[in-house]
PAROPA-156278 format. One line per field, with one value per residue (C-alpha): residue number from 1; residue in three letters; x, y, z negated. Coordinates in steps of 0.02 Angstrom, whole numbers. Layout:
% PAROPA-156278
lokol: NUM|...
bami: ala|...
c1: X|...
c2: Y|...
c3: Z|...
//
This chain:
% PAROPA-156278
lokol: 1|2|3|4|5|6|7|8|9|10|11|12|13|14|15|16|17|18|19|20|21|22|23|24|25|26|27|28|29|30|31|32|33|34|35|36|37|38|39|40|41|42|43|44|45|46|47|48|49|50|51|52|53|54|55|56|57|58|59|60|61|62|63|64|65|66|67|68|69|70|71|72|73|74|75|76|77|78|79|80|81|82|83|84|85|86|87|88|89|90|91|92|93|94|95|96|97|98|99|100|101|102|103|104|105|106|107|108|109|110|111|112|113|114|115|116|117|118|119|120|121|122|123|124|125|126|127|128|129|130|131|132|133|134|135|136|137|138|139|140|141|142|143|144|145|146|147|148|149|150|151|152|153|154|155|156|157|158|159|160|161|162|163|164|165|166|167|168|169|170|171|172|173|174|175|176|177|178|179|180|181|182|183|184|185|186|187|188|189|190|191|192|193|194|195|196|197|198|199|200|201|202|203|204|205|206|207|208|209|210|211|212|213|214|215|216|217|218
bami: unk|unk|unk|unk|unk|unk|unk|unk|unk|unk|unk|unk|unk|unk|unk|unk|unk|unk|unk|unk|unk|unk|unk|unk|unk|unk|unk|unk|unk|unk|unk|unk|unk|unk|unk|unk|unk|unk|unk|unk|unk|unk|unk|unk|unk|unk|unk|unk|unk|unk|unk|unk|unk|unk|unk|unk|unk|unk|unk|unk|unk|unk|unk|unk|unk|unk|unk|unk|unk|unk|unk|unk|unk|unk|unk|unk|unk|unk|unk|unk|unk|unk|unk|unk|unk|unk|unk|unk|unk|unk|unk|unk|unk|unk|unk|unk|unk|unk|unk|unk|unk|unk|unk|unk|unk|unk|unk|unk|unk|unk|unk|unk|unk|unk|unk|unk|unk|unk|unk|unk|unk|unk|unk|unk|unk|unk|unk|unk|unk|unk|unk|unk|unk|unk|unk|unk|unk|unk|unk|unk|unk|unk|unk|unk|unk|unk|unk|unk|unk|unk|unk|unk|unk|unk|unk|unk|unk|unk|unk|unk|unk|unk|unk|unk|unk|unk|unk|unk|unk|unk|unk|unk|unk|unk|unk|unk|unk|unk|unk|unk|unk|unk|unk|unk|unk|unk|unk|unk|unk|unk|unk|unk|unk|unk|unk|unk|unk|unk|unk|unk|unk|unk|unk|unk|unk|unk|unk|unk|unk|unk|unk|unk|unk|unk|unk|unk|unk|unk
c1: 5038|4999|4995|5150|5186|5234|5372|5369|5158|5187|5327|5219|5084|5183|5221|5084|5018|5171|5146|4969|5027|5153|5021|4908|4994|5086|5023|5078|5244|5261|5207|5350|5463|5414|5456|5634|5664|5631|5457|5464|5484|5316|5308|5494|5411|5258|5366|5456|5290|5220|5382|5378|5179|5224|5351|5238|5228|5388|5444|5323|5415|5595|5644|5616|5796|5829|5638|5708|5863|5773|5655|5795|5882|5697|5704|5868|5822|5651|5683|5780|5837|5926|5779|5783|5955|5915|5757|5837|6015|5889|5799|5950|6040|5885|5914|6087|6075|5900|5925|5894|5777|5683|5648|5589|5743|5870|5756|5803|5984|5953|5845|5986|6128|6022|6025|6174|6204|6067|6169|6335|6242|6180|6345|6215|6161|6023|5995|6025|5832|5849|5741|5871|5791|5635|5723|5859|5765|5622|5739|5800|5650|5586|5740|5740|5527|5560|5682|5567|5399|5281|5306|5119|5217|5371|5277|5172|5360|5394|5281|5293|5476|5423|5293|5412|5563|5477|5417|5598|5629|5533|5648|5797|5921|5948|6129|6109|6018|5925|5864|6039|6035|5895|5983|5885|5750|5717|5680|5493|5465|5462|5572|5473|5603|5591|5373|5398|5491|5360|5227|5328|5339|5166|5096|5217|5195|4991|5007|5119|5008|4847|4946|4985|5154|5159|5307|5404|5427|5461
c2: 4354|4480|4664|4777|4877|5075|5147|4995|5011|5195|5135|5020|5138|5269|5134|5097|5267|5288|5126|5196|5366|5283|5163|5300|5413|5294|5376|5541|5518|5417|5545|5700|5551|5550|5734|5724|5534|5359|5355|5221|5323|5276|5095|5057|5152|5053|4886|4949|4987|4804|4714|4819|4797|4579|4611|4700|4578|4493|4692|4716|4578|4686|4808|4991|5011|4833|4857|5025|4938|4777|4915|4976|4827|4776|4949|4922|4755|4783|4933|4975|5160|5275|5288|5114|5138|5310|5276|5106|5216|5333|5198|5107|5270|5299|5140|5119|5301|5280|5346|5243|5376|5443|5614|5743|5828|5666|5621|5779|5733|5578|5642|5752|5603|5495|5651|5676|5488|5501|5644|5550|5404|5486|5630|5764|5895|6047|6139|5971|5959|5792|5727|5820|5982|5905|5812|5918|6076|5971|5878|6069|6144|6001|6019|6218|6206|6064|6150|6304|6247|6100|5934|5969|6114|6041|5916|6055|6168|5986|5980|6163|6144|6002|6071|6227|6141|6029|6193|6250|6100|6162|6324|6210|6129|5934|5895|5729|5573|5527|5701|5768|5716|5819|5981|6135|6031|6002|6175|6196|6022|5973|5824|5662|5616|5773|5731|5566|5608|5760|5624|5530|5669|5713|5543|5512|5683|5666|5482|5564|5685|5566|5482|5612|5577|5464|5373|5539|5643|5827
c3: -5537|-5659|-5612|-5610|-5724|-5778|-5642|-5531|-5508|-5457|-5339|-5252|-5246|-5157|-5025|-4987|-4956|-4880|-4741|-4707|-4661|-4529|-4485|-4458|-4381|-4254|-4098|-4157|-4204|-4027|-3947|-4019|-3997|-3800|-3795|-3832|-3864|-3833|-3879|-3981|-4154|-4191|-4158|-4261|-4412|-4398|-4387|-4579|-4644|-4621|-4693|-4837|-4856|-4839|-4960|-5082|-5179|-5216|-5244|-5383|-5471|-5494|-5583|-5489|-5452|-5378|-5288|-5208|-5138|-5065|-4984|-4906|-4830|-4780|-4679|-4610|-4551|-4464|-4380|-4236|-4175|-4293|-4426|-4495|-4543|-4589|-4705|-4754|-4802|-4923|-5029|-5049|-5107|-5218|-5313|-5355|-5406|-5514|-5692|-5828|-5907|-5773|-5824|-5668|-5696|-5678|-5525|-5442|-5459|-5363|-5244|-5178|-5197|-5059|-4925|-4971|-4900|-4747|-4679|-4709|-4609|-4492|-4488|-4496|-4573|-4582|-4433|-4304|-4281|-4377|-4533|-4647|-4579|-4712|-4826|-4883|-4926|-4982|-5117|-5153|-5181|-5305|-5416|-5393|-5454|-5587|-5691|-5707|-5690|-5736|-5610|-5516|-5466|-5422|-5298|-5227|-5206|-5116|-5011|-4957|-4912|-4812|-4712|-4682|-4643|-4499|-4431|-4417|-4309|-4145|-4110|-4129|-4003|-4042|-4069|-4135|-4083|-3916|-3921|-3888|-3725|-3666|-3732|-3727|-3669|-3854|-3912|-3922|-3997|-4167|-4204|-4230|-4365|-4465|-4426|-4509|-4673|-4686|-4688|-4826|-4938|-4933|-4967|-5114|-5199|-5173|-5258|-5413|-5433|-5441|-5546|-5677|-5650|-5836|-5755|-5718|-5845|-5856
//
């Protein structure tokens, strides 16, 4: 098979820096999960991350929108708990939403349509100590930084938003989830879900940037 190419080589290389985050970082996100949860946040992300490395490459082989989606339903599949369908409910959103020319600006535009479905999913929204406490001001801040500034910035305003947001999540009260049912039990703790997506962000905005970003354009 010859190599990918353009947008669906970038796509595949932020999986896979994606997978070895969750792969990496099993034992920690286990752990928060303990705290307030099943414990088994962990171990269901590490399950998506090896179907979607196996599926590498038959998803280098579609186009990025159709390569997002399959991602997804791979997701959905593999994992059990609310984040498979959660994650899975974001990459499929990504793809059937994935602009035709994929400028930084468009991107932003999608990035906010698939929160916008995660927290009809998942009947969230900010401040429920859920990964929308990351992902929502994350995808705000890019589009807020891209429209004034270059996209290295954009990432970095990313990344910020994402580092702050899962810092927000300790001083809140799960309503949502297995966490719910511990109450106030859950203040003090970050939420391993809000951990996880923080991890995503970081290891898909550090790839872009490596990158250069050709595929995204400002």
């Amino acid at each position: 098979m010859s190599p990918p190419d353009g947008d669906i080589a970038v796509f595949l290389h932020c999986l896979q820096a994606v997978c070895g985050e969750l792969l990496a970082n099993e034992a920690e996100l286990s752990a928060l999960d303990r705290a307030i949860g099943d414990g088994d946040h962990g171990a269901n992300l590490c399950r998506a991350a090896h179907a979607l490395l196996e599926a590498a490459d038959d998803l280098s082989s579609l186009p990025l929108p159709k390569a997002l989606e399959r991602a997804g339903m791979l997701v959905v599949t593999s994992v059990g708990g609310a984040s498979g369908p959660l994650y899975g409910t974001m990459l499929m959103a990504l793809g059937r939403a994935w602009p035709q020319d994929a400028t930084a600006g468009a991107v932003a535009d999608v990035l906010e349509q698939a929160m916008e479905a995660v927290g009809r999913r998942g009947r969230s929204t900010v401040g429920e100590k859920t990964m929308l406490d990351v992902l929502v001001p994350a995808a705000r801040a890019f589009r807020e930084s891209v429209a004034s500034g270059s996209l290295g910035a954009a990432l970095q305003a990313m990344v910020d938003a994402a580092d702050s947001g899962l810092a927000a999540t300790r001083p809140m009260r799960a309503t949502k989830g297995r966490a719910a049912y511990v109450g106030e039990r859950s203040i003090g703790h970050l939420d391993p879900g809000a951990a996880s997506a923080r991890l995503c962000l970081r290891a898909v905005a550090r790839v872009l940037c490596e990158s250069g970003s050709k595929e995204l354009r400002s």
